[in-house]
C-alpha positions, 0 to 999 in steps of 0.5 A: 816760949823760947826754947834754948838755941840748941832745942829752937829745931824743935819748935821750927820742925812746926813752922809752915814752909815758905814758898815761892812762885818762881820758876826755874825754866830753862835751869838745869838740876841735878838730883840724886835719888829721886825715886822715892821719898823726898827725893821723889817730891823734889823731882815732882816740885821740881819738874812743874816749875819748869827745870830740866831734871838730870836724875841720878839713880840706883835702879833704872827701871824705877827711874823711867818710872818717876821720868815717865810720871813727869813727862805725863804730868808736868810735861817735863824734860829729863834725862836719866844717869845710873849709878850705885854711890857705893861705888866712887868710880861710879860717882865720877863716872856719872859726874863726867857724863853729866859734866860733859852733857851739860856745861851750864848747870844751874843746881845741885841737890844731894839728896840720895841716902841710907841707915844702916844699923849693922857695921858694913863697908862700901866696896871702896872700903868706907863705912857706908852710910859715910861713903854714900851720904857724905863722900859720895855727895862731896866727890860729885859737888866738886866734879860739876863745880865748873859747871855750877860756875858757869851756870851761876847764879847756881845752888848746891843743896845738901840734904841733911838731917837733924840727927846730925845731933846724934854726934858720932863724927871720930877724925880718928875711926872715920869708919868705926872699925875700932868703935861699937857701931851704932847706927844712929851715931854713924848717921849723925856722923854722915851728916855731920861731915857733909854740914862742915865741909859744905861750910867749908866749900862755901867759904871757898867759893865766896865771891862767885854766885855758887852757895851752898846750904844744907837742910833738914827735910823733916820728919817724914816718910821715906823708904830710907833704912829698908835696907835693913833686916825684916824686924827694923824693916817691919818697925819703919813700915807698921810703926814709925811711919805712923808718927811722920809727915807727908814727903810732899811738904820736903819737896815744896822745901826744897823748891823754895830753897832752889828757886826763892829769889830772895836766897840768891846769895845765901850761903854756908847756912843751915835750914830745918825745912825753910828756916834758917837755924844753927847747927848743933854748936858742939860740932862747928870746931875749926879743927874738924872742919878742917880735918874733915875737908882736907880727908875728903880732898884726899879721898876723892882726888884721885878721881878729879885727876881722872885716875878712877 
């Protein structure tokens, strides 16, 4: 039976990943959070395929760890760049690093983020969980977008989720200061933000061979909310873990998406693992589309001037 195509994300989260046996050697990747989690499996998928891994982290002495795990079982090359994405100084900061190491860079995947369930603030002044998932993302993508041009065909892959469906997306309380905060709705509104300004850097690149696709890595473990205080900790730990998958199917993902020939030119598109599906209608109004973007652009121009 065919479900409605607002509910046809419950019967994809069954169908099988597609994969692909094309290598990436000599590509270079950018990842974000790669110690744990989806990220974790990416690098791994990643790293056997051939890639040279530039991986951004939080904490340093977990990267070597992961760095040292590739090196030993895939013989793979990568180097590692630290930075907290609360901080946007440090965002540029990595993204100029990168930048200036590497001019040709072949994919992008944004894939680091968090859950909140109280009210914080980044030290910029952004609600969280929008400040890392989606301005964090957003300021890096457009920081290396010379040097996606220049190693085109190049891929951007935003890690997204199906809790966009949550809703929570205010042009008008970005930051839930006048709002009760609650933090699936503040998720959702992360999420949505990223798959509306994704589309509309796709849009914009049109004509060059840099796409940009979004996509849900599935129901599955991560360390993802062990932020929070010890009683959602234990929930996430001794229960909800329980009802979810492996990460290493989100990581043979992800490859196909960053490899499979046959998605060369596809872009501005939404995928629950690897098939392609429509976002949740309700949020892919132009008005917020273009709220969105243009926020964003103000937000992160003051570093793409170099005045961080």
């Amino acid at each position: 039976m065919q479900l409605p195509e607002e509910l046809r994300y419950i019967q994809n989260s069954f169908k099988a990943v597609k994969t692909t046996n094309t290598r990436l050697d000599g590509k270079v990747c950018v990842i974000s959070g790669t110690t744990s989690g989806v990220g974790y499996q990416a690098a791994r998928c990643l790293a056997e395929g051939g890639a040279h891994l530039v991986m951004i982290c939080r904490n340093e002495d977990k990267a070597r760890v992961v760095q040292a795990e590739l090196k030993q079982d895939f013989n793979a090359s990568s180097d590692i760049v630290i930075a907290d994405l609360q901080y946007l100084s440090q965002v540029a900061h990595a993204a100029q690093s990168i930048a200036a190491a590497y001019p040709q860079i072949h994919i992008l995947i944004n894939n680091a983020g968090l859950f909140n369930k109280r009210h914080r603030l980044t030290p910029d002044g952004y609600e969280m969980t929008f400040g890392v998932i989606h301005l964090a993302s957003f300021l890096l993508t457009h920081c290396l977008l010379d040097n996606l041009k220049q190693g085109q065909p190049a891929r951007v892959i935003d890690i997204n989720s199906e809790a966009h469906r949550f809703g929570g997306l205010n042009l008008k309380d970005l930051d839930w200061k006048k709002r009760p905060y609650i933090g699936l709705r503040a998720y959702g509104a992360a999420k949505i933000a990223q798959i509306l300004t994704a589309q509309v850097l796709a849009e914009v690149l049109q004509g060059s061979a840099v796409t940009v696709n979004l996509m849900h890595p599935g129901a599955v473990r991560t360390n993802i909310g062990m932020n929070n205080p010890i009683l959602y900790r234990l929930y996430n730990r001794y229960l909800l873990r329980w009802f979810l998958k492996d990460p290493t199917r989100s990581g043979k993902a992800i490859y196909y998406l960053a490899a499979a020939p046959e998605l060369q030119t596809v872009s501005g598109q939404y995928f629950n693992m690897t098939t392609q599906e429509t976002a949740a209608s309700y949020i892919l109004k132009d008005r917020w589309r273009q709220g969105i973007y243009e926020y964003s652009m103000e937000q992160i121009k003051p570093y793409l001037e170099g005045k961080s």
